[in-house]
N, C-alpha and C positions, 0 to 999 in steps of 0.2 A: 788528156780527157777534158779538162778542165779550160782550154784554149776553144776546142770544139762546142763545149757546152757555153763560152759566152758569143760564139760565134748564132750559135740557135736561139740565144736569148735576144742579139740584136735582131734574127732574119723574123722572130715572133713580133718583136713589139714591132717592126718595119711593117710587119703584114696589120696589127693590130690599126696602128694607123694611117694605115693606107688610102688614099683617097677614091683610089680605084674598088678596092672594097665597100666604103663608105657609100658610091656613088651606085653600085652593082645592087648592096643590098636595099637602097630605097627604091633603085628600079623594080627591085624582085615584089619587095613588099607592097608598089601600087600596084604590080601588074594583078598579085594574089589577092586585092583586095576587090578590084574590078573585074575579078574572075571568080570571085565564092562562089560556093555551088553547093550544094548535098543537103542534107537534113537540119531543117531551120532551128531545130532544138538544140542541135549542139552548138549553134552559133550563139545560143542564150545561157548555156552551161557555164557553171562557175568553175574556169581552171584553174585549182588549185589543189597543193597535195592536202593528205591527210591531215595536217598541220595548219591550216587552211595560209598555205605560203604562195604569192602568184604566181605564177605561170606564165613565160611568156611564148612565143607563139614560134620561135626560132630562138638560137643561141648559134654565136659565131665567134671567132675569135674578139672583136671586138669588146664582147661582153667578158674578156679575162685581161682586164687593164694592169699592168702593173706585175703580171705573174710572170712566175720565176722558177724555172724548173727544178733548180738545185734547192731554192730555199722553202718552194710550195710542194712540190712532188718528193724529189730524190729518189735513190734508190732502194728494193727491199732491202729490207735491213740493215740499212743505214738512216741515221736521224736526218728528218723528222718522224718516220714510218707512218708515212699517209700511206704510204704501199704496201705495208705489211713490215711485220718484227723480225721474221726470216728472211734471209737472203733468198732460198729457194721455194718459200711458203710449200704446197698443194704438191709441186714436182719434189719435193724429199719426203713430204709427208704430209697424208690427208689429215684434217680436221680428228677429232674424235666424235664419236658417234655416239651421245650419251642419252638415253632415254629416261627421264624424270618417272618413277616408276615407285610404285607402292600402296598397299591396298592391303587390312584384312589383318592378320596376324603376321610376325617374323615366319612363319612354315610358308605362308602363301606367298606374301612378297620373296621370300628364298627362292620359290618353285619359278615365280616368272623372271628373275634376274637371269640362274640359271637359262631359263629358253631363252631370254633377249643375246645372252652370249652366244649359243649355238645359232642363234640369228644372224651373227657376225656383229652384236653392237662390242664395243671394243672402251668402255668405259660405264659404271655404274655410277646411279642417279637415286638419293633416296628420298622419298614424299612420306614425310610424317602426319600424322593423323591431327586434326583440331586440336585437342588434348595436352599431346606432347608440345606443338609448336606454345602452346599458351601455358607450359611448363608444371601441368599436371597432373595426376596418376589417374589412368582408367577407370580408378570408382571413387574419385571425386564426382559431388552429386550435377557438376557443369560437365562431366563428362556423358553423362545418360545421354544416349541418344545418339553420340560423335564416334565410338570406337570403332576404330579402322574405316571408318566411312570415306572420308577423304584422305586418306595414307596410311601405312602401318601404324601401329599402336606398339612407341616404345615406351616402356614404365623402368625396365631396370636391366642390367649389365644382360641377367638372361633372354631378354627379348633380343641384345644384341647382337649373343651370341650365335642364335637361331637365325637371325637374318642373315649371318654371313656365314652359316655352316657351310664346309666344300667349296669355300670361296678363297684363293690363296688371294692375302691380301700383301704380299709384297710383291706380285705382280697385274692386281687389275688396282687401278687408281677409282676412285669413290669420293663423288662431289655430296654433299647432305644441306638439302636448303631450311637449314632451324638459325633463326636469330637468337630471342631472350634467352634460349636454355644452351646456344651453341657449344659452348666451354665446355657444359656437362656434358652432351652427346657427342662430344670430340673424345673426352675421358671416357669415354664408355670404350669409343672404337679405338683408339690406343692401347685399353684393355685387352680389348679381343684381339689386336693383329699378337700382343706378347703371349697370349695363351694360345695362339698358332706358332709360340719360339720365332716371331716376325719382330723386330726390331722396328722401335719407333723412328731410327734413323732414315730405313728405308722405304716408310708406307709413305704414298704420294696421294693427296686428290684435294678436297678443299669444303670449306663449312664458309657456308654463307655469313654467318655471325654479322650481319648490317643491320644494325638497330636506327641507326638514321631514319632508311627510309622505311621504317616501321614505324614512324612519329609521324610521316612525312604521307604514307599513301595505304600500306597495306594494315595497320593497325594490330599485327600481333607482336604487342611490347608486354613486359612484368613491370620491368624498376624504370625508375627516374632516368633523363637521359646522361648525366654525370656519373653515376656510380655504373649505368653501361657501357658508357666509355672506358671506364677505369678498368672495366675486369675482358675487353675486349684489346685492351694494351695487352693486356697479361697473357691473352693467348698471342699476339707477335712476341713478345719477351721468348714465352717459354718453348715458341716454335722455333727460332730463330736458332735457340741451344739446343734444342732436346728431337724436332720433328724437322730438319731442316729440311727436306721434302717436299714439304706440307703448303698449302697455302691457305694461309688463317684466316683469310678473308675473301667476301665474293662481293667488293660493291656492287650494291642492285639497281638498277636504272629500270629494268622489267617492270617491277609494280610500279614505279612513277608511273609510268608508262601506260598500264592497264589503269589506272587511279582516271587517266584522262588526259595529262600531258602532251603537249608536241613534240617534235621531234627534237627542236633545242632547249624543251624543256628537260626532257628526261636525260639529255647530255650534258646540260648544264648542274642539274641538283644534282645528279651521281658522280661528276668529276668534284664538285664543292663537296661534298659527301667524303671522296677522297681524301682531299686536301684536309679535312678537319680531320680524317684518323690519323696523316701523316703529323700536324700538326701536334695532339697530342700526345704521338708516340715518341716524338721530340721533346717535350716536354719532361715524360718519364726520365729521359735522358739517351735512348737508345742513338744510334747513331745509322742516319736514314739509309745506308747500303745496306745495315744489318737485314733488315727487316722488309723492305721497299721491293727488293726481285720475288718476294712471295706474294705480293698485292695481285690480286686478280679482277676482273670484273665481268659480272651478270647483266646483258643488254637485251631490248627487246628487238625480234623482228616483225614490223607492222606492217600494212595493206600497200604503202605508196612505196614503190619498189625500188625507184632513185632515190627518192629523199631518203630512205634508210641505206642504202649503199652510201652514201654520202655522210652520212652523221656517222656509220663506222670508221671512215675515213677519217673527218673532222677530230674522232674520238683522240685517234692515235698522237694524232699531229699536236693534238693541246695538252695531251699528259705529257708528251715526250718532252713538249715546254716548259710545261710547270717545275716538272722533275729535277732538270738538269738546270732550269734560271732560277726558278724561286726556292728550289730548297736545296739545289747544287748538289746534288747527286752523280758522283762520279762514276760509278758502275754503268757501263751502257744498260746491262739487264733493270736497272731501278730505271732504266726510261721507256720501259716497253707497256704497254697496254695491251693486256693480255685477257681475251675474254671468252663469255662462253656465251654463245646465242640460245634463247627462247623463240620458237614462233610464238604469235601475238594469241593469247587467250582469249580476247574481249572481242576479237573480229571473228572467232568461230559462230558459225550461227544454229538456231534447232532447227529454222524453216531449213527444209532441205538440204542435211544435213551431209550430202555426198561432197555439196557445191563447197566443202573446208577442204575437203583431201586436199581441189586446185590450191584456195589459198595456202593453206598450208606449202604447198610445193614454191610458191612462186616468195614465199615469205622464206624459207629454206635457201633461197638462189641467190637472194638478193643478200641473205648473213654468209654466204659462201663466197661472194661477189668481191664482198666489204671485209674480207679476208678473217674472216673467224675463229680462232681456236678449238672452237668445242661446240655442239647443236644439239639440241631434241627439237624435234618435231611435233607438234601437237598433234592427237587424233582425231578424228572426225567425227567421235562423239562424246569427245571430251566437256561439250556445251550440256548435256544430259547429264553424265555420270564419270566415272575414273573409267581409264579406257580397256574397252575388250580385248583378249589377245590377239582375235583377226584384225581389227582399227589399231592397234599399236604394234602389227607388222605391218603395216602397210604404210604406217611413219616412217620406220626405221628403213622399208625399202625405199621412201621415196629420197633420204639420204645417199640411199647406195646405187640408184640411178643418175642420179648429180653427178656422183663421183667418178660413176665407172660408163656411163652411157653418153653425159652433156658433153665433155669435152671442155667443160668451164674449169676443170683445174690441169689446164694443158699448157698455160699460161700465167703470169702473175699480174693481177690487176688489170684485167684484161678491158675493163673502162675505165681507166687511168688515163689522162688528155683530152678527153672527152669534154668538147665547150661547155656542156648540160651539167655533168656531173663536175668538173670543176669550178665552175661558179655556186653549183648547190652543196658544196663543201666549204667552200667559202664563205658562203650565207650564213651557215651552220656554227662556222665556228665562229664567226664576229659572235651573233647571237649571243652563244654560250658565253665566250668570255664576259661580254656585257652583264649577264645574268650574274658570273663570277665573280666580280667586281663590285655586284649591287651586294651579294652577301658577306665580303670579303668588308664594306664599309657598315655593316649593321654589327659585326665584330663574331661573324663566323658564323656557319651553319647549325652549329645547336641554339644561339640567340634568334636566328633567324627562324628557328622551328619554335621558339617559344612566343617569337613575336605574331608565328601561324602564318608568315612568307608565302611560303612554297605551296603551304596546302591551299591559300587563296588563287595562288596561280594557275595551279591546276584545273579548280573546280570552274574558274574560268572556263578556259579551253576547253575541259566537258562538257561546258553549255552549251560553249559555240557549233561542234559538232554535233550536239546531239541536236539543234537547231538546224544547221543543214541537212542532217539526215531528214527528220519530219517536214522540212520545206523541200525536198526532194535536190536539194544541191548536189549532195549526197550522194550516189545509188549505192542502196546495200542490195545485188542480185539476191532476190528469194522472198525482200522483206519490206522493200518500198521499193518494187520494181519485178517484174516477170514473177509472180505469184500464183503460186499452184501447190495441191493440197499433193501429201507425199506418206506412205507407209510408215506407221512406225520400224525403228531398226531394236535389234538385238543390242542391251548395254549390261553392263556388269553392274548385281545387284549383291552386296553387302546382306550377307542373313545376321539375324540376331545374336546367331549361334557361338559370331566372332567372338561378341562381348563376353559372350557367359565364357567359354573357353581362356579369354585373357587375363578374368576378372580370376577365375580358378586359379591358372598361375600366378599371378601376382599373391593371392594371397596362399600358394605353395614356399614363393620363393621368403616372403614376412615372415613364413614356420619355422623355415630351415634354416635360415639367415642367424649369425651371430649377434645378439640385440644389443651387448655391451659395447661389440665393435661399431656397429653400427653409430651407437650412441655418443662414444666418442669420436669418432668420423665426423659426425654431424655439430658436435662442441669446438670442435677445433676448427673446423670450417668456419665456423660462425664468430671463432675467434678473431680468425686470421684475416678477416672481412674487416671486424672492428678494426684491427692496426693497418690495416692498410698494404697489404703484404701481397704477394702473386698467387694467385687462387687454384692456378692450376694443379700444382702436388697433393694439394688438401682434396681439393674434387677429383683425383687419381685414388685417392685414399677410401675416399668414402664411396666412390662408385664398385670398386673390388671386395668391399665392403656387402654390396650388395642393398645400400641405402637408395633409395626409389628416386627418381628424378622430383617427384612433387616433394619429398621430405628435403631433397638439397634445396630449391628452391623457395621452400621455406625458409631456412634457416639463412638462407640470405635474406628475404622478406625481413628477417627482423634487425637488421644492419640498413637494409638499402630502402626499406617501404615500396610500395606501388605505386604507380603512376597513374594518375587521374587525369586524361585529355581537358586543355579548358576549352567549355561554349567559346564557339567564334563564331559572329553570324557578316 
């Protein structure tokens, strides 16, 4: 094998520099150029992807100097996994098909999880309400106005319990995107799988828990970024023994990503983002196999449909690096990058709001493409409101025509060698590491979040786009381009009625509730905060308890304080 493959590696670089190629493609290029023809505006268009990265106007082999098929490409499932983590990716097993889902009370979001599975979606997705993500109970006086509006409304063990009623959780896996309160609503659902006699050994799915890039783009933090490192150790500590399943973490690159980032942005902060949890977790003292094959990550898929195919790619190939050189990780599973795709939220539009289903689909093909793990689909009137049950079937089928109709997972990496997309992998990853590097020398990504790095970089890049969009470099179909007035659609309206029904039970569940236990639930916790100790049994304790998500979160407020963003201008 191994004789063959440098046999193709000389007949490559022979063709690369070839004279005969060299001399063919300048013939090609003056004949094409004394031959332009068509529509003069496109000859004035700015080609460049989303990222605003150029464009050029062919790619041939020439443009892949120096590559290596064994050391740039490889095989599925073999390092470096630019190809994919599985040997047989798609051909042994589709993606999962997870629909980020949640709306209203635990009864409603139940009722649509339920339909999404008779739908055929084949993994649960949980969207928490303002409230809970910002780690406070439905009738705190910042809750007025937020309950169930954008996600469920979870306050206490009994809200959890109702969302997963009739739900066997040792066999459907459950991703929940909550950062500051993570720990707690993982204690919750631990709860409930052992009061279904489900064993925390064998419940599978993962919690977001990336306070990173909650400093970094999406801005729902509680505590300082050090004391949310510490208790974000605690949930790898206590998965590692207790949830071996489990994956404790979902580094998020998505909100970078919707914040305004490029595409080597949002690769670059979320693999650094990485690195600083492994970092720390080392620190604890755990030992990087332990913990490291449960690592997950949350990526976006945006409008330019190479350049994200490509930054999937670039993804794998640079953790596989990191992993196994700089923190010498011996398990092959600690070298895999393992992720779950979003389509792009920020590129759905309300002018004409059919014209997303397409994006949607083609942002879908390109996280399938770029070998994905795991997907939801955005709905198409998700730019409006949380999605109707017709717009959030018509997601999950646009999944199950990929799968069962394109014929795109008939093969693995099936633009794999591709001049275009291997040199735009390459771009990608120089980038990234660069970026890597630059925060690797300011002394880590939480200094670099203090020194307000990342978030300047960002909000760059947001101008720049948002400057070609109004200078029409851009086209957004619908919105700086083919304009035309369109029917309001049918969206999913939140009644009042949520709150008052939630606000009932929570203060059912404060009646009934043992107040001593509670009390000390809540004392020991706040204890065991002071000394420094692993939080997760305490917040096991106190959530069976029946102690409120806002009351835990308190009583860490008085160990950990809140965090104050500083002015950056």
């Amino acid at each position: 094998m191994f004789s063959r493959a440098r046999k193709e590696k000389r007949s490559l670089k022979k063709g690369i520099q070839s004279p005969a190629l060299k001399r063919s493609y300048e013939a090609w290029k003056k004949k094409s150029s004394a031959q332009a023809d068509g529509d003069p505006s496109r000859r004035k268009m700015l080609f460049t992807t989303v990222s605003g990265r150029k464009i050029k106007e062919l790619y041939t082999p020439a443009d892949l100097k120096n590559f290596d098929y064994l050391r740039d490409l490889g095989f599925p499932g073999e390092y470096p996994f630019t190809r994919g983590i599985h040997p047989t990716m798609y051909r042994g097993r589709l993606w999962t098909m997870r629909q980020f889902s949640g709306f209203g009370t635990a009864e409603d979001t139940n009722k649509r999880y339920k339909y999404l599975l008779r739908c055929g979606q084949t993994g649960l997705s949980v969207a928490f309400h303002l409230p809970t993500l910002m780690g406070v109970d439905s009738d705190h006086p910042l809750a007025k106005g937020e309950v169930g509006k954008c996600g469920v409304a979870v306050d206490t063990l009994a809200d959890m319990e109702i969302l997963f009623k009739g739900i066997p959780l040792d066999r459907i896996t459950t991703s929940m995107t909550i950062n500051a309160p993570a720990a707690v609503l993982w204690a919750m659902y631990i709860a409930v799988a052992e009061k279904q006699g489900v064993s925390p050994k064998v419940i599978s799915g993962t919690i977001q828990n990336d306070i990173l890039k909650e400093y970094i783009a999406q801005k729902t933090f509680v505590f300082p970024p050090r004391p949310s490192m510490k208790l974000i150790v605690d949930t790898f500590e206590y998965g590692a023994k207790e949830v071996p399943r489990w994956n404790t973490i979902s580094i998020s690159g998505y909100h970078i990503r919707e914040a305004g980032a490029t595409a080597s942005q949002e690769l670059a902060f979320t693999l650094r983002d990485g690195i600083e949890y492994v970092d720390w977790a080392l620190q604890r003292g755990l030992k990087v196999d332990e913990f490291a094959p449960r690592l997950s990550y949350f990526l976006n898929s945006h409008n330019d449909f190479f350049e994200e195919i490509a930054k999937f790619r670039a993804a794998r190939k640079i953790w596989a690096e990191v992993m196994r050189e700089r923190f010498k990780a011996k398990n092959p599973r600690s070298w895999w990058l393992r992720f779950h795709t979003q389509t792009s939220g920020v590129s759905l539009m309300a002018q004409q709001p059919y014209n997303n289903v397409v994006r949607v689909a083609l942002q879908a093909l390109a996280a399938i493409l770029g070998g994905t793990q795991s997907l939801h689909t955005n709905s198409l009137d998700e730019t409006y409101a949380l999605p109707s049950e017709d717009a959030v079937t018509i997601a999950l089928r646009t999944q199950q025509i990929i799968a069962y109709e394109s014929g795109v997972s008939n093969t693995i990496d099936p633009l794999g060698g591709s001049y275009f997309i291997e040199v735009l992998t390459k771009q990608i990853e120089e980038e990234a590491k660069t970026y890597i590097r630059k925060i690797d020398d300011m002394g880590g990504m939480v200094k670099a979040i203090e020194l307000g790095f990342p978030q300047r970089e960002i909000a760059d890049s947001a101008y720049w786009y948002q400057r070609a969009v109004q200078k029409k470099e851009k086209i957004i179909v619908g919105v700086n381009a083919f304009e035309m007035e369109h029917e309001p659609i049918p969206i999913l309206e939140i009644d009042e009625a949520v709150a008052r029904q939630q606000l009932a039970r929570l203060r059912e569940v404060k009646r009934r509730r043992n107040k001593t236990r509670v009390n000390r639930a809540l004392n020991d916790l706040e204890k065991a905060a002071r000394d420094g100790l692993n939080l997760m049994p305490f917040l096991l304790v106190s959530v069976k308890a029946y102690a409120t998500l806002g009351e835990i979160m308190d009583a860490l407020k008085e160990v950990y304080g809140e965090y104050q963003e500083p002015v950056s201008y």
